[in-house]
Legacy VTK file of the C-alpha trace (Angstrom):
# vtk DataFile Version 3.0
C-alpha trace
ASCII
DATASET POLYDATA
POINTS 164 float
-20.312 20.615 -0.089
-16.715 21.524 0.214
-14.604 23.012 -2.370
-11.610 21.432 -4.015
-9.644 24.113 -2.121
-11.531 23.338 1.325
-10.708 19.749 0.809
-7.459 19.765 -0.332
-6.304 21.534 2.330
-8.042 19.102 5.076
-6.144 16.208 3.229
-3.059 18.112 3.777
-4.021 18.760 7.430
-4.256 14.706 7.989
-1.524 13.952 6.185
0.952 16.039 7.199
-0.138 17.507 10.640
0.025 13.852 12.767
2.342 10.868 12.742
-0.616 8.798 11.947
-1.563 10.739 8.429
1.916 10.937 7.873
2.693 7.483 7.143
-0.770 6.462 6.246
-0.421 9.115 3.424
3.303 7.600 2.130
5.269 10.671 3.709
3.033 12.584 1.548
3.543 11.081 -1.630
-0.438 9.997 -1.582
-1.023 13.937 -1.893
0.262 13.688 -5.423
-3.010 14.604 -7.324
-2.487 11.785 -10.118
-2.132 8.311 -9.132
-1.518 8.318 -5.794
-1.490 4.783 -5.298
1.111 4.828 -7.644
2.993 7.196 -6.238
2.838 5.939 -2.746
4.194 2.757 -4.052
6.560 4.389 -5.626
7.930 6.039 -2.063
7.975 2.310 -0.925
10.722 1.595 -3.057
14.157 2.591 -0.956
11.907 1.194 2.185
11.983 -1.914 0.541
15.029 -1.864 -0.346
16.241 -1.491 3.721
14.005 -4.019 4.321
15.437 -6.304 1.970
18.810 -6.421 3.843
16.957 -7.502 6.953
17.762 -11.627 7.910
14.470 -13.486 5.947
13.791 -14.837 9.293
13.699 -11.205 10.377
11.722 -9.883 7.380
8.100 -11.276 7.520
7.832 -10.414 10.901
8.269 -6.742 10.659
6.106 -6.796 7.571
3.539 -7.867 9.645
3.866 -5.183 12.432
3.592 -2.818 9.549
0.587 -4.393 8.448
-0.948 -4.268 12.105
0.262 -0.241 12.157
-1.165 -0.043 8.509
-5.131 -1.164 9.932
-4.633 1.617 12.897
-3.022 4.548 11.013
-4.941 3.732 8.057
-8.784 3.339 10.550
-7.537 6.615 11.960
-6.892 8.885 8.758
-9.595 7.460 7.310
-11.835 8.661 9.807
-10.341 12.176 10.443
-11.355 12.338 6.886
-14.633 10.745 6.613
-13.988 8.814 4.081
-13.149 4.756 3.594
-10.453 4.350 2.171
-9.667 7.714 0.546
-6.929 7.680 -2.622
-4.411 9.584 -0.714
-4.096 6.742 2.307
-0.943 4.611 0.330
0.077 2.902 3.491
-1.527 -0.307 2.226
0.162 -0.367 -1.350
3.493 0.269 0.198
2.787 -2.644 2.720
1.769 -4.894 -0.100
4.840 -4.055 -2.105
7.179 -4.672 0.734
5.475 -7.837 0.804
5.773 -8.669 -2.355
9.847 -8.056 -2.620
9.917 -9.957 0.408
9.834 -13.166 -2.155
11.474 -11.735 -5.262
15.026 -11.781 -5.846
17.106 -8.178 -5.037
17.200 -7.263 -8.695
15.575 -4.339 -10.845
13.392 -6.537 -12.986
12.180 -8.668 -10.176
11.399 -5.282 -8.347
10.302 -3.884 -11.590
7.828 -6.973 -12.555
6.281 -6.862 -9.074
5.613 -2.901 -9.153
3.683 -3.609 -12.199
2.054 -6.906 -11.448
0.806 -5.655 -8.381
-0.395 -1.793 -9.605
-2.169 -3.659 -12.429
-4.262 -5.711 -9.802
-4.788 -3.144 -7.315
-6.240 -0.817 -9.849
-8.251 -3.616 -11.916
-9.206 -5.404 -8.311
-10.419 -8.469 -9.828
-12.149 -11.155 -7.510
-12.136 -11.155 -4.575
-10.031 -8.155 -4.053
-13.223 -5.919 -4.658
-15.305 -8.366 -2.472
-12.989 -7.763 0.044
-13.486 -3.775 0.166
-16.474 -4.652 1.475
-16.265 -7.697 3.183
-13.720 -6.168 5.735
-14.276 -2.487 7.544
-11.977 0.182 9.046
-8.464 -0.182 8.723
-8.583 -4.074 8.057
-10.709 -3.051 5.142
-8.293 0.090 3.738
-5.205 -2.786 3.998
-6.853 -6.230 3.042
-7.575 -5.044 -0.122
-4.224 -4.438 -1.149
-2.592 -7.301 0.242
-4.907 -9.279 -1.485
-3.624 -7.608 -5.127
0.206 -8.494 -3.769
-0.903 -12.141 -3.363
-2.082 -11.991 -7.156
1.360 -10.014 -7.957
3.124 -12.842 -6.151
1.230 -16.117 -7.855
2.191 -14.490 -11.139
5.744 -14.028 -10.300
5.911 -17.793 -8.855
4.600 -19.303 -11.920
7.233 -16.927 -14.434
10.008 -18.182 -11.936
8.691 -21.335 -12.731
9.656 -21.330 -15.785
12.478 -19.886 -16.122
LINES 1 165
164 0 1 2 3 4 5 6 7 8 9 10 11 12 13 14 15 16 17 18 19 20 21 22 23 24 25 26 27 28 29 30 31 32 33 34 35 36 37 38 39 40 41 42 43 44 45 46 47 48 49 50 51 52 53 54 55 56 57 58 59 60 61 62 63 64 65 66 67 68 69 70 71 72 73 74 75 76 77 78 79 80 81 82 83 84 85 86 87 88 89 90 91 92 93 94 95 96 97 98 99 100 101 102 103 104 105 106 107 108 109 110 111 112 113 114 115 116 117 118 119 120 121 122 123 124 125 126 127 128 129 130 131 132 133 134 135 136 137 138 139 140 141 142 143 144 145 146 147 148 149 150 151 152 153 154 155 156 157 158 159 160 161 162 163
């Protein structure tokens, strides 16, 4: 069995020594020893923001090129590391959350109510996000999950605007 030394360092070596671990680790912020997924989403944030001044007709489009990188550099990492769907791979939650904004308006609490929505469901995975962790392998498997939680985030945030 490794150490905590041995396999810190080999996370480090995936994440940060090809392009693949790279962005399937956040840019490194899925190193971050607490909450990674957290802090991945967290890096998404200016992303999203960039993508946010894209045309809407422009938008969905590259969100789902990301998604189709997300399975491969996500399928790769994960396998470099021997694990499914290790903490550290964030690709998935910043995905999601650039998903998510995609549909919210450009303001803070929008931003702010969709960051929470969607950590809340990713972490609690209710059904069938937890279903789907199994359901789906590889890559497809490390991403559906989370877009799954963003689709939750998302029916919240439709019935609040709802209402307002």
């Amino acid at each position: 069995m490794k150490s905590l030394l041995e396999q810190d360092g080999e996370l480090r070596r995936v994440a940060l020594g090809t392009p693949a671990g790279f962005l399937a680790f956040g840019f490194g912020s899925g190193l971050a020893r607490f909450a990674p997924g957290t802090m991945g989403t967290i890096a998404a944030i200016p992303i999203a923001i960039a993508l946010k001044s894209l045309p809407p007709g422009v938008y969905l489009p590259v969100i789902l090129v990301l998604f189709l990188l997300g399975i491969y550099i996500c399928e790769v990492s994960s396998r470099r590391l021997g694990k499914h769907d290790p903490g550290g791979i964030v690709w998935d939650e910043m995905v999601a959350y650039w998903l998510i904004v995609a549909f919210v308006p450009a303001h803070w609490a929008w931003w702010l109510a969709a960051f929470a929505l969607f950590r809340l469901f990713d972490i609690m995975k209710p059904w069938p996000i937890r279903q789907s962790e199994k359901f789906f392998k590889g890559g497809l498997g490390i991403m559906a999950d989370d877009i799954i939680a963003a689709l939750y985030a998302l029916a919240i945030l439709a019935i609040v605007t709802a209402f307002i």
